[in-house]
TIVEX-499455 format. One record per residue (C-alpha): residue number from 1; x, y, z. Coordinates in nm, 2 decimals, always signed. Example, Ala and Ser with C-alpha at 12.3 -4.5 7.8 and 13.67 -1.06 7.14 Angstrom:
2
 num      u      v      w
   1  +1.23  -0.45  +0.78
   2  +1.37  -0.11  +0.71
***
This chain:
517
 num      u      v      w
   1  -1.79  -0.47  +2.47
   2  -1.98  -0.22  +2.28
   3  -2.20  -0.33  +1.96
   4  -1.94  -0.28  +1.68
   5  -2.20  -0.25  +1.41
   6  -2.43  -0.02  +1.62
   7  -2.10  +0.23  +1.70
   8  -2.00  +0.27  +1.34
   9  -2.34  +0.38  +1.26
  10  -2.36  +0.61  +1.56
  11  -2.01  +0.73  +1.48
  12  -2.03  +1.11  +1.41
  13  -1.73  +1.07  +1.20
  14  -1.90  +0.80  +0.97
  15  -2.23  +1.00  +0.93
  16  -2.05  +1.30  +0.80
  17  -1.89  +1.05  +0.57
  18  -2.21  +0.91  +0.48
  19  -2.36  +1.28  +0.39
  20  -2.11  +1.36  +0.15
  21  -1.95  +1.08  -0.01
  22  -2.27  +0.79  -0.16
  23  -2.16  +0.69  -0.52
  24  -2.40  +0.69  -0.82
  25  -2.60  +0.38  -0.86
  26  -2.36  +0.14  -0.96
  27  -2.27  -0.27  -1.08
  28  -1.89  -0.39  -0.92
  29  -1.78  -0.63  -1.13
  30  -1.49  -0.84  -0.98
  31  -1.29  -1.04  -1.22
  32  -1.12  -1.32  -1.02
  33  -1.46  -1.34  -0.78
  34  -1.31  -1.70  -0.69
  35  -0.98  -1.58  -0.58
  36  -0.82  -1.49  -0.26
  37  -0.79  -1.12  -0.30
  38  -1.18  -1.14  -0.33
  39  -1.27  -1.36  -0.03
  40  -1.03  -1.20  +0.21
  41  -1.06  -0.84  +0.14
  42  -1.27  -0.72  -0.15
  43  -1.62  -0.87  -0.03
  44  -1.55  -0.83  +0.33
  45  -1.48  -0.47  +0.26
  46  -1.75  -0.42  +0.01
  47  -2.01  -0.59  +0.31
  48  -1.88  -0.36  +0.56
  49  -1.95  -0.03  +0.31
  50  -2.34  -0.20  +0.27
  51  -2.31  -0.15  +0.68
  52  -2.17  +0.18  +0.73
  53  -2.48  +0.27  +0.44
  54  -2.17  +0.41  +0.23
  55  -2.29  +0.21  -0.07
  56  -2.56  +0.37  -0.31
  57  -2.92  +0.23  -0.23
  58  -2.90  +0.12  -0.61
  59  -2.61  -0.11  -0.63
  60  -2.52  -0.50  -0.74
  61  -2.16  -0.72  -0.74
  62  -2.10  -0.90  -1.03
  63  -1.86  -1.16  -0.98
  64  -1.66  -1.33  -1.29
  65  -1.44  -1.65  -1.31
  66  -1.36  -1.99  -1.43
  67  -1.55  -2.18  -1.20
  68  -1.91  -2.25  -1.30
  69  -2.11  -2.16  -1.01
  70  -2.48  -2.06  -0.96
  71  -2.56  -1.72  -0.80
  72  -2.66  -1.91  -0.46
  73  -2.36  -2.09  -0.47
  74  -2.17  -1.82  -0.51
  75  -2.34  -1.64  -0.23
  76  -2.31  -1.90  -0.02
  77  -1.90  -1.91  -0.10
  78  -1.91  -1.50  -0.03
  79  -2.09  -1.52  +0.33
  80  -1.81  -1.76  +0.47
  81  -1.53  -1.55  +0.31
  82  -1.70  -1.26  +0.53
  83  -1.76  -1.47  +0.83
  84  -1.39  -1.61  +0.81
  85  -1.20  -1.23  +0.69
  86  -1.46  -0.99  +0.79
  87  -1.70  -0.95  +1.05
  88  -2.03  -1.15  +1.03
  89  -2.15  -1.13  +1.37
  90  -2.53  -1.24  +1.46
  91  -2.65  -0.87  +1.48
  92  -2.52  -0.85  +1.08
  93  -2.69  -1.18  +0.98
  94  -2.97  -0.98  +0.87
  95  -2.83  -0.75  +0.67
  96  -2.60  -1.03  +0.48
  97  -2.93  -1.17  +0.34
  98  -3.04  -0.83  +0.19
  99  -2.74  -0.76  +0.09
 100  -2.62  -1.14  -0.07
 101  -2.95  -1.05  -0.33
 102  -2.73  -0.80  -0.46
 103  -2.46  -1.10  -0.58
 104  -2.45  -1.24  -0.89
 105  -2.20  -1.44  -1.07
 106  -2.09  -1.53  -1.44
 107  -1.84  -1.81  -1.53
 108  -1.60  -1.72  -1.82
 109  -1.25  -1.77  -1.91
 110  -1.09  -1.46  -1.92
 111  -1.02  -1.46  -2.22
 112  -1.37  -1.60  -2.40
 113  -1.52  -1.34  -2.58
 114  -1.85  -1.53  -2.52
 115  -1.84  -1.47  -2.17
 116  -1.84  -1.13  -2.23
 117  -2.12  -1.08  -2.41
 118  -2.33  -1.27  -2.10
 119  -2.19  -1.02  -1.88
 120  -2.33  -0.75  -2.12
 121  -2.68  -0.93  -2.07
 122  -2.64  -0.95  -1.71
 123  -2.53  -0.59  -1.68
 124  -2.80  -0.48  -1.85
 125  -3.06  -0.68  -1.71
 126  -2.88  -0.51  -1.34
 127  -2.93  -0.17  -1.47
 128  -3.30  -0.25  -1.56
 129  -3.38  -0.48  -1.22
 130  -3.16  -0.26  -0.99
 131  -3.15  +0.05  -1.15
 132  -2.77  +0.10  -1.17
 133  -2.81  +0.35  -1.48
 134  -2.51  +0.20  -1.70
 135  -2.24  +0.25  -1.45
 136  -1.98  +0.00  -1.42
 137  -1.65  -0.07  -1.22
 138  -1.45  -0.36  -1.32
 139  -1.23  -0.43  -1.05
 140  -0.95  -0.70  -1.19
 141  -0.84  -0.91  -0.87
 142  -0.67  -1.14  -1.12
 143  -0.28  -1.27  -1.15
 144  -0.10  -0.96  -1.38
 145  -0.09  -1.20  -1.69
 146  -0.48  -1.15  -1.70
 147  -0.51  -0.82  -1.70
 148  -0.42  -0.70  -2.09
 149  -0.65  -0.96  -2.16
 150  -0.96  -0.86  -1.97
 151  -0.91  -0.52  -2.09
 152  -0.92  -0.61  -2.42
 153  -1.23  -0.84  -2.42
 154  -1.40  -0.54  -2.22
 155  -1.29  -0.32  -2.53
 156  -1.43  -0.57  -2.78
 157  -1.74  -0.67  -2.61
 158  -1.81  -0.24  -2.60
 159  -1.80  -0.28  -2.24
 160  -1.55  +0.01  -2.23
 161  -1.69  +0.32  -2.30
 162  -1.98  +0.42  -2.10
 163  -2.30  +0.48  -2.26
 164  -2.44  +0.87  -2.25
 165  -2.49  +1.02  -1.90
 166  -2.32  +0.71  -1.74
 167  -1.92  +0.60  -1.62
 168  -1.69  +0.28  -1.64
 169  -1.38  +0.25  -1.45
 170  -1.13  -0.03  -1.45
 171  -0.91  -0.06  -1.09
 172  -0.61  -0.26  -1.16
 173  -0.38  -0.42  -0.87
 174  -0.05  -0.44  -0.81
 175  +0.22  -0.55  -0.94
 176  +0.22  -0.31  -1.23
 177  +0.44  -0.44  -1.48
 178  +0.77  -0.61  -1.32
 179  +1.00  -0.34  -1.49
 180  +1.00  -0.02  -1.69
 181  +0.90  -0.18  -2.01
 182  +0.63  -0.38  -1.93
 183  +0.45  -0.12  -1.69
 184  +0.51  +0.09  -2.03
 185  +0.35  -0.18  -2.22
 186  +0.05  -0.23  -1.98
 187  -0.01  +0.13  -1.99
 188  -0.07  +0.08  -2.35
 189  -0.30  -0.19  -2.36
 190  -0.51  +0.01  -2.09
 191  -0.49  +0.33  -2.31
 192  -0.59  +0.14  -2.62
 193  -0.97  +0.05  -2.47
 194  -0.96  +0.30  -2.13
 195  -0.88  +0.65  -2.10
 196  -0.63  +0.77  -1.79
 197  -0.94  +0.90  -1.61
 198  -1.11  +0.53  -1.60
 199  -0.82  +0.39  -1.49
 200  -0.77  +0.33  -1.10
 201  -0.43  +0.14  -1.05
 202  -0.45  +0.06  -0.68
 203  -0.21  +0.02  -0.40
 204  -0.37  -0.07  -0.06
 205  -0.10  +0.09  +0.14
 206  -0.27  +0.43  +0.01
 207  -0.57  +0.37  +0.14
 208  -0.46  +0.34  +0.53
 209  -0.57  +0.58  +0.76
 210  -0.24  +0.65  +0.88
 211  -0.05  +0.70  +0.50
 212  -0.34  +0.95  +0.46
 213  -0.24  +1.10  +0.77
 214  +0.08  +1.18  +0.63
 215  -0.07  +1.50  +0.42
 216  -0.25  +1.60  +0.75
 217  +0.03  +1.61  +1.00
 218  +0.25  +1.78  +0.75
 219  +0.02  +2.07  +0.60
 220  -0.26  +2.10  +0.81
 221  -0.03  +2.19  +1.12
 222  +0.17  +2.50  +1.12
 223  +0.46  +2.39  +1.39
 224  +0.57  +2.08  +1.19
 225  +0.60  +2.20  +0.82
 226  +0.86  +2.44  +0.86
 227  +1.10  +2.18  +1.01
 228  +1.06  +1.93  +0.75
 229  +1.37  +2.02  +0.52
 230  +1.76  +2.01  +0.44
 231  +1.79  +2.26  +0.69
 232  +1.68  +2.05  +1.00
 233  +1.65  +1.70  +0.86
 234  +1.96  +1.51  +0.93
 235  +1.83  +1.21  +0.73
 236  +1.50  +1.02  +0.69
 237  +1.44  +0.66  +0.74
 238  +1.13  +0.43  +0.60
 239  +1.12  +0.06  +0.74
 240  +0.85  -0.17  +0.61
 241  +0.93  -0.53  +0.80
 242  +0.78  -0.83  +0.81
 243  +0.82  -1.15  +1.05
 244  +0.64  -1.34  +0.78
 245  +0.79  -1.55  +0.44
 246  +0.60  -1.63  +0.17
 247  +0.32  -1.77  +0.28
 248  +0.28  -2.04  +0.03
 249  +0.31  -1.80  -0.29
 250  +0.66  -1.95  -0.29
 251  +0.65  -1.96  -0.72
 252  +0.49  -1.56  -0.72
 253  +0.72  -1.47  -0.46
 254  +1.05  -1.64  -0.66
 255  +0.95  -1.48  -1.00
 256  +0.92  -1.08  -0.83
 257  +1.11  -1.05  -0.53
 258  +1.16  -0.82  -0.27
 259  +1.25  -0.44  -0.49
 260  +0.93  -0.53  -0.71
 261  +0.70  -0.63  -0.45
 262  +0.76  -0.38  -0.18
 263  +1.01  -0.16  -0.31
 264  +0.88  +0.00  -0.61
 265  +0.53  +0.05  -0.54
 266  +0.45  +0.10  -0.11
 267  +0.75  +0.26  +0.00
 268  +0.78  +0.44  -0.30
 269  +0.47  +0.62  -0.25
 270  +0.56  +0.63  +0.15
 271  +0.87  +0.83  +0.08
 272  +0.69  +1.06  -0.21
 273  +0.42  +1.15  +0.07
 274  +0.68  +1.22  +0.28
 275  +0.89  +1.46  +0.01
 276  +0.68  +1.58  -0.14
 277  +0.58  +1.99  -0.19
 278  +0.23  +2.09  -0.02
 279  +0.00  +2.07  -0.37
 280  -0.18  +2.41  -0.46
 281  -0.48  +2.21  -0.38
 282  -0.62  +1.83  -0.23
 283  -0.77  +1.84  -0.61
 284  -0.63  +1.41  -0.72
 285  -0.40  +1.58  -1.01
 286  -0.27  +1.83  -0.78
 287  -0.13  +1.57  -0.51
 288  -0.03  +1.36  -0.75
 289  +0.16  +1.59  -0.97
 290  +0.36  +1.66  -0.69
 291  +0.43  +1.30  -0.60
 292  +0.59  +1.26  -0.95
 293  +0.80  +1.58  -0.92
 294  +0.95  +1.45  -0.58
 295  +1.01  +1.13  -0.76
 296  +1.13  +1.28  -1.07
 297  +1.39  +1.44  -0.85
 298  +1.54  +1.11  -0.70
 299  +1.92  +1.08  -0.79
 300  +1.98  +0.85  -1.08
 301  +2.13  +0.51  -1.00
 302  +2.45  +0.45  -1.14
 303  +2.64  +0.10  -1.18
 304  +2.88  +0.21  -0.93
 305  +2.64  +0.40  -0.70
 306  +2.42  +0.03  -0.73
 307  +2.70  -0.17  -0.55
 308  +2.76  +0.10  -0.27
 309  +2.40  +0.25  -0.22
 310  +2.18  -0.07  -0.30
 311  +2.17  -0.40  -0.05
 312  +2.00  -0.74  -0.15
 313  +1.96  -1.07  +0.08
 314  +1.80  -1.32  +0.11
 315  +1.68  -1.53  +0.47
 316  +1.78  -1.82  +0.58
 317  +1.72  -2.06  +0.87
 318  +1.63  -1.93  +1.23
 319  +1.39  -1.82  +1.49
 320  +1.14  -1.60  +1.44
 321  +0.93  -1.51  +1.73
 322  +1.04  -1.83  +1.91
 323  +1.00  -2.09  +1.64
 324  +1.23  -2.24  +1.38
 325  +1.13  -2.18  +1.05
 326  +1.28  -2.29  +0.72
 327  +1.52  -2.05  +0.51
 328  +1.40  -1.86  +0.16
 329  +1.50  -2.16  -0.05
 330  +1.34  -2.48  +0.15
 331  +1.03  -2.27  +0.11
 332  +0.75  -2.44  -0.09
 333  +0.74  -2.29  -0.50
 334  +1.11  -2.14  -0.41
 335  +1.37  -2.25  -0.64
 336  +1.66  -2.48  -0.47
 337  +1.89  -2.21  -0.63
 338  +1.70  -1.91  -0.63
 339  +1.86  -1.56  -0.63
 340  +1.58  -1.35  -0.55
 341  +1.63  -1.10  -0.28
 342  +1.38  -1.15  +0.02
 343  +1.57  -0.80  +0.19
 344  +1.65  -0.44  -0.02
 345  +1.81  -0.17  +0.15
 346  +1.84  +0.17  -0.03
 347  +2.04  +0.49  +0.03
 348  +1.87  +0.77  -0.22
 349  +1.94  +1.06  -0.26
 350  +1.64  +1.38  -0.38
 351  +1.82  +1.63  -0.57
 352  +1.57  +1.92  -0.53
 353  +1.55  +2.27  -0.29
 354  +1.40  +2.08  +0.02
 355  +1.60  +1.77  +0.07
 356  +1.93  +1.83  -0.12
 357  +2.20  +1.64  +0.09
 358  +1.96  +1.47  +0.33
 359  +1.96  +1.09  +0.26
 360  +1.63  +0.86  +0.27
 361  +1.75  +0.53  +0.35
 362  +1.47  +0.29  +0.30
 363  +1.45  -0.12  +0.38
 364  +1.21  -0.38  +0.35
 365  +1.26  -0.76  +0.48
 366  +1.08  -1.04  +0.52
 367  +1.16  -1.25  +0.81
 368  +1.25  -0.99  +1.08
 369  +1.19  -1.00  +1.41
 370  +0.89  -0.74  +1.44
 371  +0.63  -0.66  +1.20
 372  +0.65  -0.27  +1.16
 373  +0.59  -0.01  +0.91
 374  +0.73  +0.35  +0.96
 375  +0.86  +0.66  +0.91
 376  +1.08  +0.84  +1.08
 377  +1.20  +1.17  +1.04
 378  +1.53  +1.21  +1.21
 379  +1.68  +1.57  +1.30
 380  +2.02  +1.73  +1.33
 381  +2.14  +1.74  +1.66
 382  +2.22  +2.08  +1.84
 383  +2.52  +2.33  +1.73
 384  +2.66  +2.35  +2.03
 385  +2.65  +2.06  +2.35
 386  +2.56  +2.30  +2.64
 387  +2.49  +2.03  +2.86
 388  +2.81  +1.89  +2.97
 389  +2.81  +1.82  +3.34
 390  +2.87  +1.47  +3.30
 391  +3.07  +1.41  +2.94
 392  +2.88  +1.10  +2.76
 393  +2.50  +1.31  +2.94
 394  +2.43  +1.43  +2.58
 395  +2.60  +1.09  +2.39
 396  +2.31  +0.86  +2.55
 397  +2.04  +1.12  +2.44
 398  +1.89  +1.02  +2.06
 399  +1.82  +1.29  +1.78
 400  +1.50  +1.45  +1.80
 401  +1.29  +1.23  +1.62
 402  +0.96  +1.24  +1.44
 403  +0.81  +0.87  +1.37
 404  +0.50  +0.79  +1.18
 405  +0.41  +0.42  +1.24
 406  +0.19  +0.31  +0.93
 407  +0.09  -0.07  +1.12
 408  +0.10  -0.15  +1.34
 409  -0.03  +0.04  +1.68
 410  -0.10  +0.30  +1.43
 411  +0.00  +0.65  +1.53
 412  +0.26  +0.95  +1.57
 413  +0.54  +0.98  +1.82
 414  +0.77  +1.30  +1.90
 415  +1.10  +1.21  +2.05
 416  +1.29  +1.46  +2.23
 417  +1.53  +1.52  +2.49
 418  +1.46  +1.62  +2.87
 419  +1.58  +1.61  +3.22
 420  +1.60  +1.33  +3.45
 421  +1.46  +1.40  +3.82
 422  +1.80  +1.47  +4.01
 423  +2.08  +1.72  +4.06
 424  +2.24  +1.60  +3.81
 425  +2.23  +1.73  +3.44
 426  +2.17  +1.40  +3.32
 427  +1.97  +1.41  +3.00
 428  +1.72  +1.13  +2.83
 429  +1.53  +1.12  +2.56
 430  +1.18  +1.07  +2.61
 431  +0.84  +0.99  +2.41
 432  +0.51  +1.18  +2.34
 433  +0.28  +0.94  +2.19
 434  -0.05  +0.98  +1.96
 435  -0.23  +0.66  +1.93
 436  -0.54  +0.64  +1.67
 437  -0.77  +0.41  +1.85
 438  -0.70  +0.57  +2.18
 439  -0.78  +0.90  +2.00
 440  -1.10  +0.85  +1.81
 441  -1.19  +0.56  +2.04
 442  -1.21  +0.33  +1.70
 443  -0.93  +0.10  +1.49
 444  -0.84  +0.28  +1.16
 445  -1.11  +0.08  +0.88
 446  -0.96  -0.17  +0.64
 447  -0.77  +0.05  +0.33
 448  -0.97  -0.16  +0.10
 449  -1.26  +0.03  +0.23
 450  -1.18  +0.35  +0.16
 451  -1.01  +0.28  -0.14
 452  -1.32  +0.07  -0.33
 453  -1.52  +0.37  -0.25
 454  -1.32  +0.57  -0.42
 455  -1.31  +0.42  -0.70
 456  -1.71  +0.43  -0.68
 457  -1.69  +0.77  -0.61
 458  -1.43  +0.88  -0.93
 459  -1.16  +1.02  -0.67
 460  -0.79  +0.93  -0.77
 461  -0.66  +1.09  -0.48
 462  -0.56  +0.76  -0.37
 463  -0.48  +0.59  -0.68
 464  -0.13  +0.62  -0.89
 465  -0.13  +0.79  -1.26
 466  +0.05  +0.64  -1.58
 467  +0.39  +0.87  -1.53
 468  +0.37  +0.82  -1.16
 469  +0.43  +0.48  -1.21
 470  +0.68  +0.49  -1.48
 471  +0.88  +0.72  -1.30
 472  +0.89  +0.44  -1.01
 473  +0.99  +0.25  -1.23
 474  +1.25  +0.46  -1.41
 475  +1.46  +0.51  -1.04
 476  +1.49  +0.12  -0.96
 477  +1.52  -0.02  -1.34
 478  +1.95  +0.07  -1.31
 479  +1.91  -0.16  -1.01
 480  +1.75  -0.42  -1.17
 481  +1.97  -0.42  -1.44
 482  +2.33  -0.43  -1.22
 483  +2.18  -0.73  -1.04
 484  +2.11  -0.92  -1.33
 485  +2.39  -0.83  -1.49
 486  +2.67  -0.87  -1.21
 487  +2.49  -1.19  -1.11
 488  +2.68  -1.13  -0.74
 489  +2.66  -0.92  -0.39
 490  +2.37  -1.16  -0.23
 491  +2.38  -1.14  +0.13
 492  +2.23  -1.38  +0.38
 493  +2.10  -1.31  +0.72
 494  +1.92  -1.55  +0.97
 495  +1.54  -1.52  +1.00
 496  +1.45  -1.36  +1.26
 497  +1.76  -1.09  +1.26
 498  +1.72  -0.75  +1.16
 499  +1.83  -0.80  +0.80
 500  +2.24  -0.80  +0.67
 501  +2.59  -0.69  +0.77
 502  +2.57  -0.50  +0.44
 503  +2.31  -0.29  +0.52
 504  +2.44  -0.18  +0.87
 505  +2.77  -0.07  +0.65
 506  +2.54  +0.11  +0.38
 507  +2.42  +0.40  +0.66
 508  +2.77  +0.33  +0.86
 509  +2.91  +0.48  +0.59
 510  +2.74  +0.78  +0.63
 511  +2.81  +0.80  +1.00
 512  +2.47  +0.68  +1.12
 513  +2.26  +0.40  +1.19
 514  +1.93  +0.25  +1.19
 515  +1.67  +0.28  +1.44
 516  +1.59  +0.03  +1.68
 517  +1.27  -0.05  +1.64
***
């Protein structure tokens, strides 16, 4: 097996990368430096950047939390989170020393004022010892609860506004807010201390190779584009499933739910990337302006349109990938009476020029019997059967279909019909297959990656604006509300099955159904 370290630095792809995209000198700051998001994927990401020589040769991590710690022990705690989530082979020993001397950590409560002021001394004593010139990324990897407060300790402690000739920036993670009125509210804490251009509200799914991939296939190809509209599109499924529950965040899990945690901020963006209008530019205003017209064009949800068009359910006891596991409410932190929906499916509807009449259907479950993430782009069939030497030869064929699988065995497929070897015109649909890592001979990189540097680099591309996600929001809040109000229309369906009855009669309705996967 080849070197991996040694191929990602001979990798012609990542030395052009290297070229033109090195940040400014810089400190990370990481509120919640203790926390899981942290050991599993911020510093094994971060690491992995030191590798690839993506980060700036004047750089330091600053990590902040409750637990008093010393900078070695802190260290010490990072190296086996990168060992354990990342990759911390023998050949990369070496360079974990050099770079560990970049750590450094500070214990506060989020919300002592104290604490901030240390950080201000260790952040300046960083840009006099490193040479990080005054630019600072806070990156809050903290429960939701914690962010208002760190941003207003940061606005108080004049940590927020960068001094002359230098940047801050503030990257927030999902969830953001948990309905339209508290993403409105968060966005006004921010405001009050950040301006929209330091703000970086992240959502990893944005980062993969193969969302990004999305913009390529559609508008940098010429025999695609042209077909992706009413006129050809008989209707458009996205399909985010899981085999997995909750994973011991039982008590997070209860209190958001499947519409919040999936719903409203992955496949949202998954289906605005899909129909969307090409931007006048790949300028970060330009794409994302048209992400919020696509979404801004999304047919309101009714009370009546919520019973028929929207699907809830929750799992409960089965097999999943050969093994009995417990149903949603025997799992640990879940409420013995909980009503929080583990499945959504959703028929919408995008009242503009391109997609008037075609219906997305999207669904998300936890507990299904493959973990898969697509799109897929189904077409009309043909005006006229021509093939009709034996009558059910065009019934067994399948619509031309375009799928883009997100994760995992990350790639495109084409589906279309052809002739089976014979004299007989019998017809079959067949498969032409684009796999990343058989293409570019490496595994897409970790979204974190690309996404952290970024941030560094000031590119919100990647990263959602204020109205974007108020306008998320704004379609499932009618949703919310019915549910809460009608209290009733919970289905059930066994783990390890592809969901509910009710949401095989939601696109029955319409005369179709979903894609075996």
């Amino acid at each position: 097996m080849a070197d991996q370290w040694g191929e990602l630095e001979r990798n012609p792809l990542r030395e052009g990368l290297q070229q033109a995209r090195t940040p400014d000198p810089n400190c990370f700051v990481i509120f919640g430096a203790s926390g899981d998001l942290t050991r599993r994927k911020l510093m094994p990401a971060l690491f992995r950047l030191y590798v690839q020589g993506l980060l700036p040769s004047r750089f330091s991590v600053v990590g902040v939390a409750r637990r008093p710690l010393a900078d070695d022990e802190f260290r010490e705690q990072m190296r086996q989170a990168v060992a354990t989530y990342g990759t911390l082979r023998e050949e990369a020993a070496g360079r974990w020393e050099r770079f560990a001397a970049l750590l450094r950590y500070v214990a506060s409560e989020f919300h002592d004022a104290a604490g901030y002021q240390r950080l201000g001394q260790v952040l300046a004593e960083e840009d006099e010892h490193r040479g990080t010139g005054g630019n600072r990324l806070f990156y809050l990897a903290t429960p939701p609860d914690a962010f208002p407060v760190i941003a207003l300790n940061l606005g108080q402690a004049g940590l927020a506004r960068p001094a002359s000739g230098s940047w801050t920036r503030i990257v927030v993670e999902k969830p953001f807010g948990r309905d339209l009125h508290s993403a409105r509210e968060l966005n006004d804490r921010l405001h009050a201390f950040f301006e929209e251009h330091q703000i970086f509200r992240i959502d990893h799914y944005l980062g993969k190779e193969t969302v990004q991939n999305i913009l390529v296939f559609r508008f940098g190809n010429a025999i695609f584009e042209p077909l992706w509209n009413r006129r050809y599109v008989d209707h458009v499924e996205i399909t985010v499933a899981e085999t997995v529950g909750v994973e011991g965040r039982g008590a997070y899990y209860d209190a958001t739910g499947a519409l919040r945690d999936m719903v409203q901020n992955h496949m949202m963006q998954l289906l605005a990337l899909t129909a969307m209008e090409p931007p006048a530019t790949f300028a970060a205003d330009a794409v994302r302006d048209e992400k919020v017209k696509v979404l801004r064009s999304i047919r309101p949800f009714t009370p009546e349109q919520v019973r028929t068009d929207a699907v809830r359910a929750r799992y409960v006891p089965g097999l999943v990938e050969g093994r009995l596991v417990p149903g949603y409410r025997q799992e640990e932190g879940v409420a013995p009476d909980s009503t929080t929906p583990t499945y959504v499916a959703l028929r919408l509807m995008i009242d503009n020029w391109r997609w008037a009449g075609v219906p997305f259907y999207l669904r998300h479950g936890k507990r299904l019997p493959k973990r898969v993430t697509e799109i897929a782009m189904v077409y009309n069939r043909p005006p006229l059967r021509l093939f009709r030497e034996r009558d059910d030869a065009s019934d067994r064929v399948e619509p031309n279909t375009i799928i883009l699988r997100i994760q995992p065995d990350e790639g495109i497929s084409l589906k279309f019909a052809a002739k089976a070897p014979g004299p007989a015109m019998d017809l079959r649909s067949v498969t032409m297959d684009f796999l990343y890592s058989a293409s570019f001979g490496i595994s897409p990189p970790d979204a974190y990656e690309r996404l952290l540097l970024d941030a560094m680099l000031g590119d919100h591309t990647l990263f959602t604006r204020s109205d974007e996600v108020e306008v998320a929001w704004s379609i499932l809040q009618p949703i919310l509300e019915e549910w809460d109000r009608s209290g009733e229309g919970m289905a059930i369906y066994e783990a390890g099955t592809w969901g509910p009855s009710a949401a095989d009669d939601l696109i029955a309705r319409d005369h179709r159904r979903w894609r075996q996967l």
